[in-house]
N, C-alpha and C positions, 0 to 999 in steps of 0.2 A: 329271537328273531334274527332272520339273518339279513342283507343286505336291503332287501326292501319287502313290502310286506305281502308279496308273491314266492312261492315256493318254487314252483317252475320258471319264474326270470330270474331268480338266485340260481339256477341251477344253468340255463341260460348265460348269465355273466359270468360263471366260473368255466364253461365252454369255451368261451370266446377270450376268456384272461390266460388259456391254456394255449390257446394259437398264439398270444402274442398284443392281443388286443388290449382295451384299458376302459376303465371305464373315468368319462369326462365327468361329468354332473351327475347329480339325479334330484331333478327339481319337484316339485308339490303346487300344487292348488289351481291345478287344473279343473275346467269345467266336466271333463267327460273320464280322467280319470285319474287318481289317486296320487301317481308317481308315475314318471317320465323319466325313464335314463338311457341318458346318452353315451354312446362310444365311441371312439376316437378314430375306428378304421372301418371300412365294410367289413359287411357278415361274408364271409365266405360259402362257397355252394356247400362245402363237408359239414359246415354247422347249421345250415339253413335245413338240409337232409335229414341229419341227426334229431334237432330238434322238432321236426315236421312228424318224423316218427317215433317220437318218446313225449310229448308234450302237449296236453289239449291246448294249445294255445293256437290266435287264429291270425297270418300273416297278413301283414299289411302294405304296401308302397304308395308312397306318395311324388308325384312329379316335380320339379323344383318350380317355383315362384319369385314373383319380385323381392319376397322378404324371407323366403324358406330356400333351404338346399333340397335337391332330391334325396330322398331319404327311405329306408325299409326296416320292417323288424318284425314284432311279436307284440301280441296284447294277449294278458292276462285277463276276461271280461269277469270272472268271479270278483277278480282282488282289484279291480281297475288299475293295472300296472303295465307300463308298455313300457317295451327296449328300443331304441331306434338307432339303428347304421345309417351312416351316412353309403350314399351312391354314386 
């Protein structure tokens, strides 16, 4: 197994550790999905590109809140595994 139990967010994280990115966490026991991991810099548009056309995975953004930052990524909905950039 590699990084988490998504083959396209492994593939994913190794993108983004290639720009320079990092990965912070990757937390578990979520209601809606498996694993959650976080990264330390925005996703950049060349990997947002890349992975939009190489990976069934289906983008998400969320706006910030009182207790969340704004945030965007990838969800994996087979493996319930999502990547989240901050924004």
């Amino acid at each position: 197994m590699g990084t988490t139990f998504s083959i396209p967010i492994d593939a994913v994280i190794a993108m983004a550790e290639a720009e320079g990115n990092q990965v912070i966490e990757i937390s578990t026991g979520w209601e809606k999905v498996r694993q959650l991991v976080y990264m330390a810099r925005p996703m950049s548009e060349k990997l947002r590109t890349a992975v939009t056309e190489r990976y069934p995975l289906r983008f998400w953004s969320a706006d910030a809140t009182p207790h969340d930052a704004a945030a965007c990524g990838f969800i994996d909905e087979h493996e319930r595994v999502s990547i989240s950039f901050p924004r």
